[in-house]
BATI-193315 format. One line per field, with one value per residue (C-alpha): residue number from 1; residue in one letter; x, y, z. Coordinates in nm, 2 decimals. Layout:
% BATI-193315
resi	NUM;...;
resn	A;...;
east	X;...;
north	Y;...;
up	Z;...;
% end
This chain:
% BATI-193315
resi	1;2;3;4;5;6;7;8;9;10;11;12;13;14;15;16;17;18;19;20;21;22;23;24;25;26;27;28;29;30;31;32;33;34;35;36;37;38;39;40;41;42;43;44;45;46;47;48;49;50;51;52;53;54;55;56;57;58;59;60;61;62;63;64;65;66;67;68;69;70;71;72;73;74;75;76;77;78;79;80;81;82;83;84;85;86;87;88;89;90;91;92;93;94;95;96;97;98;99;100;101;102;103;104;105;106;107;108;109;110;111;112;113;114;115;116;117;118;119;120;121;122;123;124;125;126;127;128;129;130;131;132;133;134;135;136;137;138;139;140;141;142;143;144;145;146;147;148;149;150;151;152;153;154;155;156;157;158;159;160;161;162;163;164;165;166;167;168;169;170;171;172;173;174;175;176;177;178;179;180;181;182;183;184;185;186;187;188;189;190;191;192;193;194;195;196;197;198;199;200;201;202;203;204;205;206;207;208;209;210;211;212;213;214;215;216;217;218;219;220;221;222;223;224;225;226;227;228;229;230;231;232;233;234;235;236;237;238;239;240;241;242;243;244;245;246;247;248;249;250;251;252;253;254;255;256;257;258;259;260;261;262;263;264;265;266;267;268;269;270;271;272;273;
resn	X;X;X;X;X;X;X;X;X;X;X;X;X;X;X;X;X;X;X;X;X;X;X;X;X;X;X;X;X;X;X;X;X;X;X;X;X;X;X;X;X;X;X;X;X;X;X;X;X;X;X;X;X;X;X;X;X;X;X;X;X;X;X;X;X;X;X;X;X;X;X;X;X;X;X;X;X;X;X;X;X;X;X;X;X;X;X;X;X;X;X;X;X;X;X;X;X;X;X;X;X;X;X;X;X;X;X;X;X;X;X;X;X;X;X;X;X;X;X;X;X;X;X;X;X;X;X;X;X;X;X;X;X;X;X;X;X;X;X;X;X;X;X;X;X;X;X;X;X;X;X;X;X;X;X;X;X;X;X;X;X;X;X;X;X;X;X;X;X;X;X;X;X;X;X;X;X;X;X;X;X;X;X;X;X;X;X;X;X;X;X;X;X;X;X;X;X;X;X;X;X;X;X;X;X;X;X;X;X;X;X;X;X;X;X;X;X;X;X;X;X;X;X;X;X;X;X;X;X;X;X;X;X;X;X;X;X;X;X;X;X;X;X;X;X;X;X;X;X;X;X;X;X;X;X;X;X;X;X;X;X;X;X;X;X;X;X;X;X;X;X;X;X;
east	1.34;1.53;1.82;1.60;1.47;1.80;1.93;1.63;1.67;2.01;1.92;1.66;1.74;2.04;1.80;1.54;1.75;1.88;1.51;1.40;1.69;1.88;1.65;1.34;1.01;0.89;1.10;0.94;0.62;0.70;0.87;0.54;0.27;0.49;0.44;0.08;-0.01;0.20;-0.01;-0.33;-0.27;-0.20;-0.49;-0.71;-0.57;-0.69;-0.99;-1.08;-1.02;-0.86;-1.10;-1.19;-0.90;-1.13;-1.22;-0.80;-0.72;-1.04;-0.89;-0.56;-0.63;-0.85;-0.53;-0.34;-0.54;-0.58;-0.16;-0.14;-0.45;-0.26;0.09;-0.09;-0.44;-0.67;-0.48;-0.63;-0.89;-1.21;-1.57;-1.68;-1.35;-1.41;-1.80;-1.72;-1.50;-1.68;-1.98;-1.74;-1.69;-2.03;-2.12;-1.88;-2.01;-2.34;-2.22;-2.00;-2.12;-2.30;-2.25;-2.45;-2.40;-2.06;-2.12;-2.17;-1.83;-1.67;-1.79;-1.69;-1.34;-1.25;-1.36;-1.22;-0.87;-0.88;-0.90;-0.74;-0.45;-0.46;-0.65;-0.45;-0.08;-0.14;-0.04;0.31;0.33;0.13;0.41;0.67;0.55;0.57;0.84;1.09;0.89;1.21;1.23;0.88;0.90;1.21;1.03;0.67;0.90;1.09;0.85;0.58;0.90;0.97;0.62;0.64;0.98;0.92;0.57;0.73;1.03;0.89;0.56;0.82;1.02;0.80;0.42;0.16;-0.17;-0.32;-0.40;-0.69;-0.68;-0.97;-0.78;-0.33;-0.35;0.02;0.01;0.04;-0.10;0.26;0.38;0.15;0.29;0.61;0.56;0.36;0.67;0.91;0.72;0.68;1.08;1.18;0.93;1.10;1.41;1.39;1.29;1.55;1.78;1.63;1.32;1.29;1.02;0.77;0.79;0.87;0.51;0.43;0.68;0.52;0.17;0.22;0.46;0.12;-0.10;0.15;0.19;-0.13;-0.27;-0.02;-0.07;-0.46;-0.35;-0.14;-0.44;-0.67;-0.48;-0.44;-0.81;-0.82;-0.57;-0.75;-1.06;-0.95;-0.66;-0.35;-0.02;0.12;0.00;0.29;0.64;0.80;1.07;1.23;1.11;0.89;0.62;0.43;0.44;0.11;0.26;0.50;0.24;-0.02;0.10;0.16;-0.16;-0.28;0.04;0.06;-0.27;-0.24;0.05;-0.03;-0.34;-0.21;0.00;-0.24;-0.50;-0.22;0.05;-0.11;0.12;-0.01;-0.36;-0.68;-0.71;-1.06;-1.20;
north	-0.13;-0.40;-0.19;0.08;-0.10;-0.21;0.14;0.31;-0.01;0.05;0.39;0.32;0.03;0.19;0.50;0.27;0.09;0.39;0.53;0.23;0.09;0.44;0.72;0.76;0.72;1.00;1.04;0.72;0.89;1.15;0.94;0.76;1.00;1.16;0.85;0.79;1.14;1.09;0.83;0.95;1.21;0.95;0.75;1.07;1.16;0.80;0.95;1.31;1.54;1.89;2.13;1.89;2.02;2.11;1.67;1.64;1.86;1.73;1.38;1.46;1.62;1.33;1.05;1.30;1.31;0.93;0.90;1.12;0.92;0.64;0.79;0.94;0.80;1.06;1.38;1.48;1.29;1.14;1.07;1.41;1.56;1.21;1.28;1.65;1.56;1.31;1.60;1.84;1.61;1.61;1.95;2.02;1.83;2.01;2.39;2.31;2.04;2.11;1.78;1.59;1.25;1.26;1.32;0.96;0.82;1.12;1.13;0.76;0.81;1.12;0.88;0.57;0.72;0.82;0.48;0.27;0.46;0.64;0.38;0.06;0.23;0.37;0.01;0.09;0.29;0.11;-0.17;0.08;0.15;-0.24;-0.38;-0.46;-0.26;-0.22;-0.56;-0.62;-0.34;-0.51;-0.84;-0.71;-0.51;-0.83;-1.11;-0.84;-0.72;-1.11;-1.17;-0.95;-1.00;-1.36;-1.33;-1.07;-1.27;-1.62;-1.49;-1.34;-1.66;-1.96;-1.80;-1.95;-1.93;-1.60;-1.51;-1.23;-1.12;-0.89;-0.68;-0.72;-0.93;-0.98;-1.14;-1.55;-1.81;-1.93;-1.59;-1.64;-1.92;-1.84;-1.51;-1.67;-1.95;-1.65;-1.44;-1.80;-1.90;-1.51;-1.52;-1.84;-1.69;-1.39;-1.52;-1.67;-1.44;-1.18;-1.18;-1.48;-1.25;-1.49;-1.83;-2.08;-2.16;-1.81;-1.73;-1.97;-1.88;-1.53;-1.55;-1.75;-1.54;-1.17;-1.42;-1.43;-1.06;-0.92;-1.04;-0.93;-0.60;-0.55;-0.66;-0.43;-0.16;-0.28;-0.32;0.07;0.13;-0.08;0.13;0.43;0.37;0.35;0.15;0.28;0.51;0.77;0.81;0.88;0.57;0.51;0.15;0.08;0.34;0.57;0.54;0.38;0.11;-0.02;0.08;-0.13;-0.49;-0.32;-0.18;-0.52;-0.69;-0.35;-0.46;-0.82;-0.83;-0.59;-0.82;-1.14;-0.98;-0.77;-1.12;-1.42;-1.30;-1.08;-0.82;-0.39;-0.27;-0.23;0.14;0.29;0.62;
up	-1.84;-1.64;-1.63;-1.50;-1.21;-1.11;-1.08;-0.91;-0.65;-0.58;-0.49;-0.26;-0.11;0.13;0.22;0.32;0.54;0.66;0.74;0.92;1.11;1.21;1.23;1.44;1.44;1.34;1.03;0.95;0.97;0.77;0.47;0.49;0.50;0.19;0.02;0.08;0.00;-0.31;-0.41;-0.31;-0.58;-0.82;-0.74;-0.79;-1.10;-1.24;-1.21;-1.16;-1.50;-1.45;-1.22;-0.95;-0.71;-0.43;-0.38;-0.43;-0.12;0.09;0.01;0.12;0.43;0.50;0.41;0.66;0.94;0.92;0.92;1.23;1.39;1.38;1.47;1.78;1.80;1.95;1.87;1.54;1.43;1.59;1.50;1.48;1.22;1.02;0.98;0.90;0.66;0.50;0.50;0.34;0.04;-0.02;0.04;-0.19;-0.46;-0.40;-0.40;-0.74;-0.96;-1.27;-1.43;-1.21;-1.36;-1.20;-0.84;-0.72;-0.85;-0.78;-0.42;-0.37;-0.49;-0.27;0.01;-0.12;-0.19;0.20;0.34;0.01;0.14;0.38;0.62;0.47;0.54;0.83;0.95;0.83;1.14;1.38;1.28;1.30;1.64;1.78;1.99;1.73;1.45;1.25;1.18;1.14;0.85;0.70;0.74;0.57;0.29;0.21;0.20;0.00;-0.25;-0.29;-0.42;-0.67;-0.80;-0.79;-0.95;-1.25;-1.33;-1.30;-1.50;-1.78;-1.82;-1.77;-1.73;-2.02;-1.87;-1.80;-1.43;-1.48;-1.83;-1.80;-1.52;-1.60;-1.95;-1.87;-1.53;-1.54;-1.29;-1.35;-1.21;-0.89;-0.81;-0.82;-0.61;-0.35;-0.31;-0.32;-0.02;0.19;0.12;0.18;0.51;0.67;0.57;0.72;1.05;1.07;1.01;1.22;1.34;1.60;1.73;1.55;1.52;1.20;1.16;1.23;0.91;0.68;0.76;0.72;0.43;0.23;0.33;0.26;-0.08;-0.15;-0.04;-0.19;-0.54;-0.47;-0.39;-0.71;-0.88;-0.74;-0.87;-1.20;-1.19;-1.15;-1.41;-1.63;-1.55;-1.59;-1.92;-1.82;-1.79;-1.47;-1.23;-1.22;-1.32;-1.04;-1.02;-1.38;-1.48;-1.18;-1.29;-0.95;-0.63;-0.62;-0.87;-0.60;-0.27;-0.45;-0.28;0.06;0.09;0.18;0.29;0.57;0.76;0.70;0.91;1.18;1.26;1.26;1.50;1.70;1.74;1.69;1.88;2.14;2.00;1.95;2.03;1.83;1.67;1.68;1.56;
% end
């Protein structure tokens, strides 16, 4: 497994650095709204049994439309497509469903699968998007990456208590720890090394609060795994499971960022619908 992760790291690490620092924007975009509709699928196959492929696409669609919202707010998505859409979900529940003891959580996790993901990383562009947006991606990536490398290997070697055993049985308060110190030593170090965009209190705030979010968001999906059976969400990176299994942290660590920015540092603008 460890050799696993290695590999599939080696292999993307380069490419991502590629993506971000060399190519433009809108590649960005498009590696990301890949990913997040990547996900989405996995997140509704956590849930939805074979046959319910018509609350699949409407989900999707809705995750896209959000992506391109935010890529260029205005353009394809407003209050009226976003109330359709959310009325097409449910009209579509009501022309197909015969079991109906299923249409409540089905309708909520069409919905919810829209803004878990499509909502939460659309900030991955809205950062992308900032003055010096490469190197606030770099910056989120590598203090949200520390977290959980620090929170996996010092929870392997040293963790004893358990953090949430009800929700990830194998996840330590040991572990926490020693993720959150990770994200806030990462942070400080990478603004340092470059990203004197922010400040040195502005890294150690925001590398204890990525620390902390991050670890919540990793926790919220395992509570869906959890839910719904499984051990990982996917297996679409040998040894690191889905792509929802290495999103789940940057869901939160994506908007966490982009409005400490946005409200602290005076930084991007406010996206409505």
């Amino acid at each position: 497994m460890h050799l696993k992760r290695v590999i599939s790291a080696a292999v993307i690490l380069p490419f991502f650095y590629l993506l971000v620092r060399y190519l433009p924007p809108p590649v960005f975009f498009i590696v990301v709204l890949f990913a997040v509709l990547l996900g989405q699928m996995e997140f509704y196959l956590l849930h939805y049994p074979v046959g319910k492929r018509g609350l699949i696409l409407l989900g999707l669609l809705g995750g896209g439309l959000i992506l391109l919202h935010f890529y260029e707010p205005g353009l394809f998505l407003d209050r009226e497509v976003l109330t359709a859409l959310v009325g097409a979900i449910l009209l579509y529940q009501l022309a197909t469903n015969r079991d109906l003891t299923t249409t409540l959580t089905d309708a909520a996790v069409s919905v919810l699968g829209i803004f878990y993901l499509g909502w939460f990383l659309g900030h991955l562009i809205l950062l992308r998007n900032l003055d010096q947006g490469e190197y606030l991606i770099f910056f989120l990536f590598l203090v949200t990456w520390a977290g959980d490398t620090g929170a996996y290997y010092v929870g392997k070697g040293f963790g004893r208590h358990r953090l949430a055993p009800a929700v990830s049985p194998n996840k330590t308060v040991e572990g926490a720890i020693g993720g959150w110190l990770a994200s806030v030593l990462v942070a400080v170090l990478a603004q340092r090394w470059f990203l004197p965009l922010i400040s040195v209190p502005d890294s150690l705030i925001l590398g204890g609060l990525l620390g902390i979010v991050g670890q919540l968001g990793d926790l919220t999906e395992s509570m869906f795994k959890r839910g719904a059976g499984v051990k990982d969400s996917g297996q679409f990176l040998p040894g690191h499971g889905g792509v929802l299994d290495k999103l789940d942290s940057l869901i939160f660590t994506a908007p966490v960022l982009y409005y400490y920015l946005l409200w602290i540092k005076q930084l991007g603008r406010l996206i409505v619908i």
